[in-house]
N, C-alpha and C positions, 0 to 999 in steps of 0.2 A: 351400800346405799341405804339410806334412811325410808322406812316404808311409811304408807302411809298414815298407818297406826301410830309410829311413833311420834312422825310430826303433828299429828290431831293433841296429841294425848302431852306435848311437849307446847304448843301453841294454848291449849286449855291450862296448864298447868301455871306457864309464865303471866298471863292474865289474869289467872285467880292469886296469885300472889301478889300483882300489882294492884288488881283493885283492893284487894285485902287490907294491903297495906297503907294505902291511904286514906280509906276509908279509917283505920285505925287514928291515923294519926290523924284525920280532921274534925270527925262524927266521932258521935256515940254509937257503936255498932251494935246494929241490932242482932242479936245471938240469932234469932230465926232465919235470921235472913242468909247469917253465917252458914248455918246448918245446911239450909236449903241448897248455894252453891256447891259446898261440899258433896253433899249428896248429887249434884247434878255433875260434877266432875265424877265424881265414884262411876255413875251410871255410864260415861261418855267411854269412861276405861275399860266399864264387863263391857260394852257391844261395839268392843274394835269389829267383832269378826261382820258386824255390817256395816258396811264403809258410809254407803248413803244416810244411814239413821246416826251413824255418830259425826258425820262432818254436820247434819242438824242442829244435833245439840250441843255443840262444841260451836255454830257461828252463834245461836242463839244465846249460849250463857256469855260470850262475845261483846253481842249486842245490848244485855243487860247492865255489861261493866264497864264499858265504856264513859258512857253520862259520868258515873264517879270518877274515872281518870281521870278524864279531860275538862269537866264543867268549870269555866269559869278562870281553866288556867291562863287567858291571855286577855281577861277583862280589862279594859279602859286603853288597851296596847293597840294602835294604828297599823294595819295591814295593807301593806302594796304586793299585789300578786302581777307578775307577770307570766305570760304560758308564750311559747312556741306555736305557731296559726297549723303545726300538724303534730301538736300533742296530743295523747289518748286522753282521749274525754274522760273517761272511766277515773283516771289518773288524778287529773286535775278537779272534775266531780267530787272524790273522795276527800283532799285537798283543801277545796273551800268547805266543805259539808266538817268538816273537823275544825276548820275556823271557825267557824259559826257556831258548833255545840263548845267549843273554845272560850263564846263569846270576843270575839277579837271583833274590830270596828272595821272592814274592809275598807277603805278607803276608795278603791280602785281595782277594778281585774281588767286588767288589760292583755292583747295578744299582739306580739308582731304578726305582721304580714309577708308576703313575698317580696315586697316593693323593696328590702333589705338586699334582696339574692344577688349575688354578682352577677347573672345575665340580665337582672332585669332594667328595663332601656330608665325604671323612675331613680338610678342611683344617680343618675347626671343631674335631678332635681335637688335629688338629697344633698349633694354637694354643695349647692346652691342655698340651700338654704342652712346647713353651716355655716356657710361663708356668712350672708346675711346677719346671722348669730353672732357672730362676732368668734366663732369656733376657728381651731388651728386643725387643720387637714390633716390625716396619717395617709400614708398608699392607699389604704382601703379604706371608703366612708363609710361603712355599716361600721368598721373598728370605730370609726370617729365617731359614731352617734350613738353608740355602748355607750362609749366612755362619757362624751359627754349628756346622755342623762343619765347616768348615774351619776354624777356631778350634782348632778338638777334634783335628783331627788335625795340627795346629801346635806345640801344648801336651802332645798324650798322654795317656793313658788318669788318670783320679783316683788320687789315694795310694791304696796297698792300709794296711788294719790290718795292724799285725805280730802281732797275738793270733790274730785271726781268719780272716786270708785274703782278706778282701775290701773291695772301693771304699771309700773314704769319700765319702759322699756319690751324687748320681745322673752315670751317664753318658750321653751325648746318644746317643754310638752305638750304646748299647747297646738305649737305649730304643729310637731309629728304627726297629734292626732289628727288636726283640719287637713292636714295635708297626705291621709290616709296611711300612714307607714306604722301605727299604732293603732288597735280596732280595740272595740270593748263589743264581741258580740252578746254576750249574755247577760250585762248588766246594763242599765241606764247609764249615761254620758256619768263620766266623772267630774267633777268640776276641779279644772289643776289649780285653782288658788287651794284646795283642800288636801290637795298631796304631794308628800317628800317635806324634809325639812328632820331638824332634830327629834330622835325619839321613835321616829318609825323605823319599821323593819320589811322586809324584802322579801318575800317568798319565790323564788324562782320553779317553775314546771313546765318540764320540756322530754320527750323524749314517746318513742310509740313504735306501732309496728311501719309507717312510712319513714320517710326519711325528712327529717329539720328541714323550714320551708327556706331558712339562713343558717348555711354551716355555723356549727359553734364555735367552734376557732374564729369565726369573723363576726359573731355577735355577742352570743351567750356569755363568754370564756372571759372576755375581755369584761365588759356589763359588770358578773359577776368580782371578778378585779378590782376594776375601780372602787367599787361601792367599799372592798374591804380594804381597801388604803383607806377611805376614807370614813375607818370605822361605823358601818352603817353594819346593824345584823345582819345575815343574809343566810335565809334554807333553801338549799337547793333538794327538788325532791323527782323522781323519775318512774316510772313506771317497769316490774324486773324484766319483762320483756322489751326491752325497746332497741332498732336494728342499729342507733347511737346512742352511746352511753353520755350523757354531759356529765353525772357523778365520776363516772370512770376517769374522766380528764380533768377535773378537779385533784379527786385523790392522788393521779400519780403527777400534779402538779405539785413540784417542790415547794415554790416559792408559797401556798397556800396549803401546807401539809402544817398541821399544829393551831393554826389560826382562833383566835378565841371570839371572834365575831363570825364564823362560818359553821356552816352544819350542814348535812348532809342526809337523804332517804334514800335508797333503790329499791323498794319493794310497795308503792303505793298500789291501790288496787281496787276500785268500786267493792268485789268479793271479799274482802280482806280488811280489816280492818287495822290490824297491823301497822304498817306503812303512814294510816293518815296518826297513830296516837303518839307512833313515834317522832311525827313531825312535828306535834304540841308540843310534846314534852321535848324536845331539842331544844324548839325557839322560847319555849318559857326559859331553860337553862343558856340562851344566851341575853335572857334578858334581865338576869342576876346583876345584884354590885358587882360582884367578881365573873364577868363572863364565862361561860365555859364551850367550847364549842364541841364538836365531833361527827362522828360517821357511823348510820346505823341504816341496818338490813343485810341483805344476805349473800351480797356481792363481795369482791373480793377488794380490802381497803377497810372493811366494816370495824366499827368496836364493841357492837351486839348486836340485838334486834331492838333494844329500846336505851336509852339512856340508863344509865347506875345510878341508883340510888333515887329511882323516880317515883 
């Protein structure tokens, strides 16, 4: 078993190399500065033997390196997040807070609701308003309204009139939201003429110590799906404790094993900083001429803790 010295001292180590390294390759590096983290790892490795004082200084040098990893890697790139309504906060927290020192434009954070769950009495509405849509039904309407808005945010919002200012015709997201099966509790309304469409990407966060307030098999799995037939990015990212894994059924999903529009976290974390840098740097590398997708953290499926070559 890995104690917890080694992982301080193995976590301190791969960040200082990564900020290093960039730092090199973008700045003029200031040799002090150099000095300085070196010495602040040296120090973090003589006081293994105090756990508390070195998990300290090993989040702090952390939290210094960070800003250079990430800053700026997803500028001018349009973000659609969606969470699960019983995701870990901490999770999803970490998640935007790494979009944002990203620079990424969120366009939207949106959550499902309950109103998805197969016991609950609004799925006979949701049917209904498919239909409406002009949508073709599966057995299960939460599968059917994965799929189609993922569509919807594949395709982008209806033509507007040019007389009048507005949609032609109905739009799925807009209705989801009026129609509460889609909440945005932590940000101001989004406006859906401003999201989905070519170019943007997908952040999917789900997973916690309760259980999905919509099994994933009938929402997420599918969601997820669509969007990668229909070449749209997409990171899925989870929190290492959570009592469903949705990475977990991604990964040992065949049909989406290899994918160069998909990407994958298990180890997001408020504490940890990890989890949200490795999520940049994934969606930045699927936002390459040459896509590259993959799977990182410390679940089983993974291909490290951060991208190669980041």
């Amino acid at each position: 078993m890995i104690s917890f010295r080694q992982l301080i001292v193995t976590i301190v180590s791969i960040f200082l190399a990564l900020g290093l390294g960039i730092l090199a390759g973008t700045l003029v590096i200031d040799q002090t500065l150099v000095r300085n983290l070196r010495q602040q790892t040296a120090h973090a490795e003589k006081t293994a033997a105090n756990e508390g004082r070195q998990l300290h200084d090993a989040t702090s040098l952390l939290g210094s390196l960070v800003p250079f990893v990430v800053q700026g890697k997803l500028a001018h790139h349009k973000v659609i997040v969606l969470a699960d309504a019983n995701v870990d906060g901490g999770a999803l927290s970490e998640a935007t807070n790494m979009l944002r020192q990203a620079k990424a434009d969120v366009v939207a954070q949106l959550q499902t609701t309950d109103s998805f769950a197969p016991d609950n009495p609004a799925r006979a509405n949701l049917a209904q308003l498919l239909t409406q849509d002009g949508q073709v039904l599966s057995d299960d309407p939460s599968t059917s309204a994965a799929k189609d808005l993922a569509d919807r945010l594949a395709s982008g919002p209806p033509a507007v009139d040019q007389k009048t200012g507005k949609p032609i015709g109905r739009d799925l997201l807009a209705d989801l939201l009026s129609a509460g099966y889609l909440e945005y509790p932590a940000t101001s309304p989004p406006t859906p003429q401003d999201v989905g469409g070519p170019g943007q990407v997908v952040v999917v966060v789900a997973g916690g110590k309760r259980d999905p307030a919509v099994p994933f098999e009938s929402f997420m799995m599918p969601f997820v799906e669509q969007l990668t037939t229909r070449a749209v990015p997409v990171g899925v990212a989870e929190p290492q404790a959570t009592t469903h894994s949705l990475v977990g059924l991604i990964r040992s999903d065949g049909t989406l094993s290899g994918i160069d529009n998909l990407a994958t976290v298990d180890d997001l974390a408020s504490n940890d900083l990890r989890g949200g840098v490795a999520l940049v740097l994934a969606l930045r590398d699927l936002l390459r001429p040459q896509p590259r997708g993959g799977n990182y953290g410390v679940k089983p499926g993974g291909d490290g803790l951060l991208p190669s070559g980041s």
